[in-house]
TIFIVEX-998110 format. One line per field, with one value per residue (C-alpha): residue number from 1; residue in three letters; y, x, z. Coordinates in steps of 0.05 Angstrom, whole numbers, plus 5000, padded with zeros to 4 digits. Layout:
N
resi: (NUM  ...)
resn: (ala  ...)
Y: (Y  ...)
X: (X  ...)
Z: (Z  ...)
end
This chain:
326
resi: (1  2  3  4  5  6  7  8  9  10  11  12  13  14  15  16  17  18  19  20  21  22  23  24  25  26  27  28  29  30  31  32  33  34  35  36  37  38  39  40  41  42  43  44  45  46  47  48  49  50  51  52  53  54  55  56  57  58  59  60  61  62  63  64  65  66  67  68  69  70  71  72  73  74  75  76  77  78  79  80  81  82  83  84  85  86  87  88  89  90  91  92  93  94  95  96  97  98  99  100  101  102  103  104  105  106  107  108  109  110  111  112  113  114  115  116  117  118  119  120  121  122  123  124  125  126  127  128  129  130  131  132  133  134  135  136  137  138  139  140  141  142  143  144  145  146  147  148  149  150  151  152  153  154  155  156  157  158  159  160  161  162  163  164  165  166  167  168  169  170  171  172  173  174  175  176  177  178  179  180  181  182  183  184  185  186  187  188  189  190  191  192  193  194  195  196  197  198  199  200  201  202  203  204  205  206  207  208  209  210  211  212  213  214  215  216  217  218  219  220  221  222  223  224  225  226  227  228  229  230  231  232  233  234  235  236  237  238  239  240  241  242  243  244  245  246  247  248  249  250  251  252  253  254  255  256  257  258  259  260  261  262  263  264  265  266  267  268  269  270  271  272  273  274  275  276  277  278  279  280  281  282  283  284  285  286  287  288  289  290  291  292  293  294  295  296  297  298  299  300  301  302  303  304  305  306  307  308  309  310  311  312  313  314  315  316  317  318  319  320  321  322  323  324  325  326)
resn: (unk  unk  unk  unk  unk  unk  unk  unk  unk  unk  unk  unk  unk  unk  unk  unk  unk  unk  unk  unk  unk  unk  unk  unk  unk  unk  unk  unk  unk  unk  unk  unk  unk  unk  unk  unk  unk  unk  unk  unk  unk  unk  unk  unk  unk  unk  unk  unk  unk  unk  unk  unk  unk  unk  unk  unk  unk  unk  unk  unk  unk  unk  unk  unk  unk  unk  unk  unk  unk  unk  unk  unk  unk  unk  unk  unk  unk  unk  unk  unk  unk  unk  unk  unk  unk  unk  unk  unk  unk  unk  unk  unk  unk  unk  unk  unk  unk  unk  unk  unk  unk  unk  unk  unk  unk  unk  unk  unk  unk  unk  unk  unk  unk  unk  unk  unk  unk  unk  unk  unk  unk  unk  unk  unk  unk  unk  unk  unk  unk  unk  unk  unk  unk  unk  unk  unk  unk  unk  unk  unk  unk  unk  unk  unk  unk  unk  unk  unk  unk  unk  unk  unk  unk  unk  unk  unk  unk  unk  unk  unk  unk  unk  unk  unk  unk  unk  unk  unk  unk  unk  unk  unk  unk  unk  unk  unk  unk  unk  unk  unk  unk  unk  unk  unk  unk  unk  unk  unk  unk  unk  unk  unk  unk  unk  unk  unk  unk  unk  unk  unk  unk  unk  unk  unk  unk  unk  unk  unk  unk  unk  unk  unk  unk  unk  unk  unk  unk  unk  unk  unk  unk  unk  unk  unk  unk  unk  unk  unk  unk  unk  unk  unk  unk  unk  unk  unk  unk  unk  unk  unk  unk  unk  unk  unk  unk  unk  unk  unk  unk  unk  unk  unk  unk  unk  unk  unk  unk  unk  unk  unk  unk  unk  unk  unk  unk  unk  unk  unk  unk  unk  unk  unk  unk  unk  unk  unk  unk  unk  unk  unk  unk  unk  unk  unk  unk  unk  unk  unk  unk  unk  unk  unk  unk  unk  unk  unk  unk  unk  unk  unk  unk  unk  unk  unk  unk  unk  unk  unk  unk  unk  unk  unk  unk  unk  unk  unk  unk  unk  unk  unk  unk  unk  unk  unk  unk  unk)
Y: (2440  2438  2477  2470  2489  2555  2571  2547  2599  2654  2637  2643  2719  2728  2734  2745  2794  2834  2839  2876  2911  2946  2956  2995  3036  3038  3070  3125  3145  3143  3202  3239  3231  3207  3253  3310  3305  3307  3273  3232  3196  3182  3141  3076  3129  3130  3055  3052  3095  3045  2984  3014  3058  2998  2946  2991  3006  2935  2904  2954  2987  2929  2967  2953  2937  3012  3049  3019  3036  3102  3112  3093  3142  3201  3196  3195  3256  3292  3263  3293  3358  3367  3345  3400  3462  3482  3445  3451  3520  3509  3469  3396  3379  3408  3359  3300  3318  3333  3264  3217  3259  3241  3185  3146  3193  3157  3089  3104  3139  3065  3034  3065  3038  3100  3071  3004  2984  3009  3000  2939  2979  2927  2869  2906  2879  2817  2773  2842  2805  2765  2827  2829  2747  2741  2759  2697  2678  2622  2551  2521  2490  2493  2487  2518  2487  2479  2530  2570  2526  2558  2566  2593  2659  2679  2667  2720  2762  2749  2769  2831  2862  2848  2868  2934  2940  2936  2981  3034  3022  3048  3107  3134  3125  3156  3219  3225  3229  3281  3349  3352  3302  3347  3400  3344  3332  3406  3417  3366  3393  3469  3493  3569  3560  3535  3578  3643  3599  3621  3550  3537  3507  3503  3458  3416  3394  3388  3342  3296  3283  3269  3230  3190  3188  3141  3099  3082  3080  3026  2990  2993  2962  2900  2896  2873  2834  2768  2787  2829  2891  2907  2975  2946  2936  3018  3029  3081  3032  3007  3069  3059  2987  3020  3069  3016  2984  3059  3071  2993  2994  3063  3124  3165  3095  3057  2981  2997  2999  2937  2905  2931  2899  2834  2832  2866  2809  2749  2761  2781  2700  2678  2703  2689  2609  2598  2631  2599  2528  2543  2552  2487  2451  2482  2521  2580  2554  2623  2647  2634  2640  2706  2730  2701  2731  2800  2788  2774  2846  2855  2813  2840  2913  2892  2871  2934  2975  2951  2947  3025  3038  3010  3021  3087  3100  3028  2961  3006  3073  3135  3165  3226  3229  3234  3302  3334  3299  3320)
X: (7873  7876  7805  7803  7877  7853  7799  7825  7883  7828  7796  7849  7846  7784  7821  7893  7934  7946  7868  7860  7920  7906  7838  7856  7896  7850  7797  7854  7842  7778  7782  7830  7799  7724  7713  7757  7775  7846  7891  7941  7980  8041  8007  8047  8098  8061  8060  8130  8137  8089  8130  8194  8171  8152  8206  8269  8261  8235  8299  8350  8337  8295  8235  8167  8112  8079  8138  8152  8085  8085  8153  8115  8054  8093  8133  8065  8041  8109  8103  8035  8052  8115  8073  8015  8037  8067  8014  7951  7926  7938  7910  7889  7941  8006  7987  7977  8052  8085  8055  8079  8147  8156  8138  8182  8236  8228  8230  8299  8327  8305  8335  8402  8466  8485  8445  8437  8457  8396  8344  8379  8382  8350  8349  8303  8296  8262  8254  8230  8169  8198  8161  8089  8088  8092  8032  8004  7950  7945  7978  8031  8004  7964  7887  7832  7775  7774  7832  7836  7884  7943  7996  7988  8023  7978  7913  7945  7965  7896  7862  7899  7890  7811  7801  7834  7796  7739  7757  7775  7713  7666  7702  7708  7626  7627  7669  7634  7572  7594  7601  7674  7652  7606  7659  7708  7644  7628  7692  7695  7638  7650  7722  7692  7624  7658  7699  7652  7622  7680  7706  7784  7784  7868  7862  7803  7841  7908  7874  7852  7899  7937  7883  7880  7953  7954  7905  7953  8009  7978  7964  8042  8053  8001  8017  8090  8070  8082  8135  8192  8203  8227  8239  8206  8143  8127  8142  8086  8041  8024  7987  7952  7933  7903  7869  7844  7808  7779  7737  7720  7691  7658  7705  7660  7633  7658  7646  7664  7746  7737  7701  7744  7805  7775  7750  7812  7862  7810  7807  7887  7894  7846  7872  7949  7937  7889  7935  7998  7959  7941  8014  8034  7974  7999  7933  7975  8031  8055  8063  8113  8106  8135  8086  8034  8047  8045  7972  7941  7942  7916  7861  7851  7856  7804  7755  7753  7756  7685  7668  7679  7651  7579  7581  7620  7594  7631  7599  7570  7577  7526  7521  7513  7580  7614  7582  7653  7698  7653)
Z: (8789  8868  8879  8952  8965  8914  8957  9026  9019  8990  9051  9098  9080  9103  9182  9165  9204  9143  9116  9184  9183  9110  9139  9190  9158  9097  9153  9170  9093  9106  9166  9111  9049  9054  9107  9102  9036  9045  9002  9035  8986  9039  9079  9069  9106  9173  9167  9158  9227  9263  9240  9259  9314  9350  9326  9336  9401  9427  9383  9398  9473  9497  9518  9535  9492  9510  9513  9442  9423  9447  9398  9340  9363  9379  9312  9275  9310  9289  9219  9213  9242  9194  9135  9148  9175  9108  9064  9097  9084  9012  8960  8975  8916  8950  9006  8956  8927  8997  9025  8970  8972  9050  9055  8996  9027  9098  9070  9029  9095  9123  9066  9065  9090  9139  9188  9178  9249  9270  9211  9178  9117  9056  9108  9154  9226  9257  9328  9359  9379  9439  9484  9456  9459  9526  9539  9479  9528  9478  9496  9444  9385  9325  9325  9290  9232  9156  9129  9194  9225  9249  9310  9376  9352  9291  9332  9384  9328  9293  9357  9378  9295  9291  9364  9345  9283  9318  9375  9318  9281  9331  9350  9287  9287  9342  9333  9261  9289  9340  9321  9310  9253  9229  9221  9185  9131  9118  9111  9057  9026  9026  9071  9058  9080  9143  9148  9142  9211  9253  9254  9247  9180  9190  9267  9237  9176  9227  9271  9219  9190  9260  9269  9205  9214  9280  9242  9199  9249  9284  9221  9210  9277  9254  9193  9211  9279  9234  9205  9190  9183  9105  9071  9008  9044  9044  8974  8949  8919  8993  8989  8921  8950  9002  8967  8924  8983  9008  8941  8928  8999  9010  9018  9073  9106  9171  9140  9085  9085  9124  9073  9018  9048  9064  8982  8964  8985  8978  8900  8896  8936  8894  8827  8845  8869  8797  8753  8794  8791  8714  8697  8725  8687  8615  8613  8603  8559  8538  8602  8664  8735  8747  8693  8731  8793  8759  8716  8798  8797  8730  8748  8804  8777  8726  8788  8828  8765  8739  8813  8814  8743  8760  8840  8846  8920  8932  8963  9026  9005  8989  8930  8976  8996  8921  8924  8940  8883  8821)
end
């Protein structure tokens, strides 16, 4: 059993572009559901608009790394908008059910052959980076210590995701601890009570989940800077993942969707190179490698669920805050 090459890759997820990426867009959850209490089950959808947003244009028109990114933002926004207008003033469930709906509706719209010269259908689309790697400030090469080694292109890619993680970090502390936020938590707590304020429960609940949307827009866009950009990575349990990361961090917290995502995908690298490496060494004789890659998530599963049974507030979170789900 390779131990260091088990915990070398675990560790390697500590930084990855994709821990960051499912952070950010775990935070965007955060703004919907820990703080407005919105629930957003689509939003592996306004991923999928970041990721293509950003790639078609780039691949397709050649355009610029902001018009491209502008694309991606302004089809979040409409996404949003066509989402909530008819679900908002209604039960939070509606939105749950319109959300999921939309967004698995987007990615087969992606998927499908009508417009594959433009999506790439199944294939999805790739080499759209040639724009945003021009300005690599890093020189050819790979460098690094212990398992962070790695080419001149992840470290840029590394930089730009954690950097943004950070940049969106403190500005949702800040707007939650500014009245507006204050509105977003009450509303959570008691929409009627609010309401009978004179505030406009309807704009509030419109704005985040705009809001929460372009978190996870710009997630999308990270989360495929590596790599293509694939239908099958937006399926609806993207979501659930992401989710998963919200409540083991801390639903209503900053940290905590952060730390949830860097926990979430250190045990899933843990638990698939052990059971992968226990396979190979007949430990598991009953069992075969593509079983193996399926019990990771069992495993994993297993983790966060006793995680959430004795620490329901998550690693950082209140108790406080569960006030709104009983």
């Amino acid at each position: 059993m390779d131990w260091g090459a088990i915990f070398g890759n675990a560790a390697v997820e500590l930084i990855s572009p994709t821990t960051a990426a499912y952070a950010l867009a775990a935070l965007g959850l955060a703004i919907h559901f820990g703080y407005t209490g919105l629930l957003n089950f689509g939003q592996a959808g306004f991923m999928l608009l970041g990721a293509y947003g950003y790639a078609i244009p780039a691949l397709k028109l050649g355009w610029p790394v902001w018009a491209c990114i502008l694309v991606a933002l302004s089809a979040s926004v409409i996404f949003a908008l066509i989402l909530g207008i008819p679900t908002l003033r209604l039960r939070a469930d509606y939105l749950a059910i319109v959300t999921i709906a939309a967004a698995e509706v987007l990615r087969l719209i992606f998927t499908t052959n009508t417009f594959a010269p433009v999506t790439g259908s199944a294939n999805g689309l790739s080499e759209y980076q040639t724009g945003i790697l021009a300005f690599n400030p890093f020189p050819p090469g790979r460098y690094g210590f212990g398992p962070w080694v790695f080419d001149n292109r992840v470290w840029f890619f590394l930089v730009i995701a954690w950097v943004l993680v950070i940049i969106f970090a403190i500005f949702t502390w800040l707007l939650m601890r500014s009245p507006w936020g204050r509105v977003l938590k009450g509303i959570r707590e008691d929409e009627d009570a609010v309401r009978s304020l004179g505030k406009n429960v309807y704009a509030y609940k419109m704005q985040s989940l705009i809001l929460g949307g372009v978190f996870g827009t710009v997630a999308g866009m990270l989360f495929v800077l590596p790599r293509a950009v694939v239908p099958s990575y937006f399926q609806p349990s993207l979501t659930f993942f992401i989710y998963a990361i919200l409540l083991l961090g801390g639903a209503a917290t900053i940290l905590g969707p952060i730390l949830g995502s860097i926990v979430f995908w250190v045990l899933l690298s843990f638990f698939s190179g052990f059971i992968a490496r226990a396979v190979e060494a007949g430990w598991l004789p009953f069992m075969t490698q593509v079983q193996a890659g399926q019990l990771r998530f069992i495993l994993v599963g297993l983790a966060i669920m006793l995680i959430v049974v004795f620490m329901p507030q998550g690693l950082l979170g209140n108790k406080k805050e569960l006030a709104f789900v009983k």
